[in-house]
N, C-alpha and C positions, 0 to 999 in steps of 0.2 A: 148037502154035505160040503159041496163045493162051496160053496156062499159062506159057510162059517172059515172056513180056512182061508178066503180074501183078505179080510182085517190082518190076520197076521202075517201073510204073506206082502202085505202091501208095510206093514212097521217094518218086518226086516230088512224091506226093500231101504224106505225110510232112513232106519238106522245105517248101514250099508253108504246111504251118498252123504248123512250129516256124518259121518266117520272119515268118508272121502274127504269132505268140502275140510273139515279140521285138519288135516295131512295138508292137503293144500294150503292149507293158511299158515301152517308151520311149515311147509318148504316155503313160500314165498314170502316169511318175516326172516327166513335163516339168510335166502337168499340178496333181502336186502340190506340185512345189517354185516355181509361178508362184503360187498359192494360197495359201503357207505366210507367216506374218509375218514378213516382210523386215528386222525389227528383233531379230528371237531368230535367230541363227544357227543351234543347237541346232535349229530349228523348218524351216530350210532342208534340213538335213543330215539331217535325221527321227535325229535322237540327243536321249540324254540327256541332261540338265547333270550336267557331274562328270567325264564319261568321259574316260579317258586321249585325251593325245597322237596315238597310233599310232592309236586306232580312228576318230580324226578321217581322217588320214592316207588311211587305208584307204577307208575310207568316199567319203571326196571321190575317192579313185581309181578306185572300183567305180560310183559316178554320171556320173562325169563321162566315163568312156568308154560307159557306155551311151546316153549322153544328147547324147553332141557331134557338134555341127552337119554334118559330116563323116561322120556315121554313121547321120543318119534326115532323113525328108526332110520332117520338122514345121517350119513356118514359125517357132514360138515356141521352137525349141528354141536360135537361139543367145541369146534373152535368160535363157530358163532356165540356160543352161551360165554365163553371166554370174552372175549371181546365186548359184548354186552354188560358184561359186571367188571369188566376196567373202566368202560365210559361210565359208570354209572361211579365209581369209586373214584374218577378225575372230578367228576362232577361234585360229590360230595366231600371233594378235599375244598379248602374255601383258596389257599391260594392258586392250585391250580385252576379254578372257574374264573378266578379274578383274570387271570393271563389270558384264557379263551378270549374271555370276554372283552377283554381291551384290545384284543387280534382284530374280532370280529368288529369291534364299535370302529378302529383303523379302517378296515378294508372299508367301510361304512363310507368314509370320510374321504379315502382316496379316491374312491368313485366317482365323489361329489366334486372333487378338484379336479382331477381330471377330464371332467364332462364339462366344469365350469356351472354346475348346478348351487343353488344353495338348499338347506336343510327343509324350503318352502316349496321347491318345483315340486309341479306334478308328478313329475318323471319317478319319484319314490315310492310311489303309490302303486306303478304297475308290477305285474306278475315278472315281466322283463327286468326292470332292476331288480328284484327279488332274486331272480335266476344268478344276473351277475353281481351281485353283493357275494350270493352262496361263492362263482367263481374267484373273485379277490381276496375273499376269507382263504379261500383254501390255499392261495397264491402267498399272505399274509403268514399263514401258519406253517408252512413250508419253509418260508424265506427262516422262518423265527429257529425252527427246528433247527435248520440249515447251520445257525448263527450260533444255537445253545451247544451244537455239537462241536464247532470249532474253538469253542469258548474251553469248553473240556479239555478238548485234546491239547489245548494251550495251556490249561491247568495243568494236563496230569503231565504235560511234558516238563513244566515248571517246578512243579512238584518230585518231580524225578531228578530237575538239577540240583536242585536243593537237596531233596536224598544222597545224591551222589558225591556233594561237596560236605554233609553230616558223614558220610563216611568214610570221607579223607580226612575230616577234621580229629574222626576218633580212632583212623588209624594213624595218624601223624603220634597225636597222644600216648596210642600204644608203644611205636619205634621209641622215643621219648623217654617214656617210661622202663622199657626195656635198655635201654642206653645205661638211663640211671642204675634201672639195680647191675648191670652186668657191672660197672664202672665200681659198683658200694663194694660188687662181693670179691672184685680184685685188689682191694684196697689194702689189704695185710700181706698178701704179694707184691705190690707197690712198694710197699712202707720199706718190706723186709731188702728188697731189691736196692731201692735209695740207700739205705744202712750200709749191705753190703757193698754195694761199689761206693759209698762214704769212707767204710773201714778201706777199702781197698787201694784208694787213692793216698787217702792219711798215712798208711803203709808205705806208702812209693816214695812217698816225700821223704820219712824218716828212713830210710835209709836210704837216699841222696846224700840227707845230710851228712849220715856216717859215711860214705865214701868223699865226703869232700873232706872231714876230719882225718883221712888216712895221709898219712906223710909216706912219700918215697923212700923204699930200703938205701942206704948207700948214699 
């Protein structure tokens, strides 16, 4: 009796660590894509720079069902699934891959000048500059970050003078315009004002005159 009940006791066991060993594979893809430099995509997606389309494609397919929310019960795993389909949606924007990618091809380059290497040494070859290429990249995409945000806040603060002079130019307009009409709708009080102190001078005169016309009694 014993004997027949081994087999299944021995699958549930089975089942049980392949069930374990998946949980672990999905904490420890959650936990490297929360780690990885949020500004290199490539660095999200654990890919190379360069690689095709399709193996981005692919790739973000194969993570992001192991990893989503809905399938492990890691608290960090829906900010991971997040971040996972932003790298994957920088990557499949074409101008955004082209900036990655010339970040990365830079730090490429600064390496080599600064080591005083050319594009033939050895030195390219090992796991070591691998390592620091990956640090210069990130040094590289940093600096750039750095640089796009000052660029902005240069914009929007430029963009605020220029708001700010658009609506002096269309309040000036407004005083302006209100000048005019208050000026149009006094105009027949004007008019009538001018007349009357016109008549009332004309008045003053003509009997000047008559008093200069009066002759002394006697």
């Amino acid at each position: 009796m014993s004997s027949k009940e081994d087999p299944v006791e021995d699958k549930d066991l089975i089942d049980a660590l392949e069930a374990e060993s998946k949980e672990f594979d999905k904490d420890a893809e959650i936990d490297r894509i929360l780690k990885a430099f949020r500004l290199d995509a490539y660095a999200v997606l654990d890919l190379q720079p360069g690689v095709p389309e399709s193996d981005i494609k692919l790739t973000y397919r194969k993570k992001s069902l192991l990893i989503h929310p809905d399938k492990t019960k890691n608290p960090l795993a829906p900010d991971a699934f997040d971040r996972l389909k932003k790298a994957q949606t920088e990557l499949m924007d074409e101008k955004h891959r082209e900036r990655l990618d010339e970040a990365i091809a830079d730090a490429r380059m600064l390496l080599i000048r600064e080591n005083k290497w050319t594009v033939d040494s050895p030195e390219l070859k090992t796991d070591d500059f691998a390592r620091r290429w990956r640090d210069k990249s990130r040094e590289v995409l940093v600096d750039n970050e750095l640089r796009r945000k000052r660029q902005m806040k240069a914009q929007m603060q430029e963009e605020g003078r220029e708001q700010r002079r658009a609506d002096q130019e269309i309040e000036e307009r407004k005083r302006k315009r209100q000048h005019e009409q208050d000026w149009e709708s006094t105009r027949d009080q004007r008019i009538d004002s001018w007349r009357q102190f016109q008549k009332g001078k004309s008045g003053g005169e003509e009997s000047k005159k008559k008093k200069k016309k009066l002759k002394p009694i006697g």
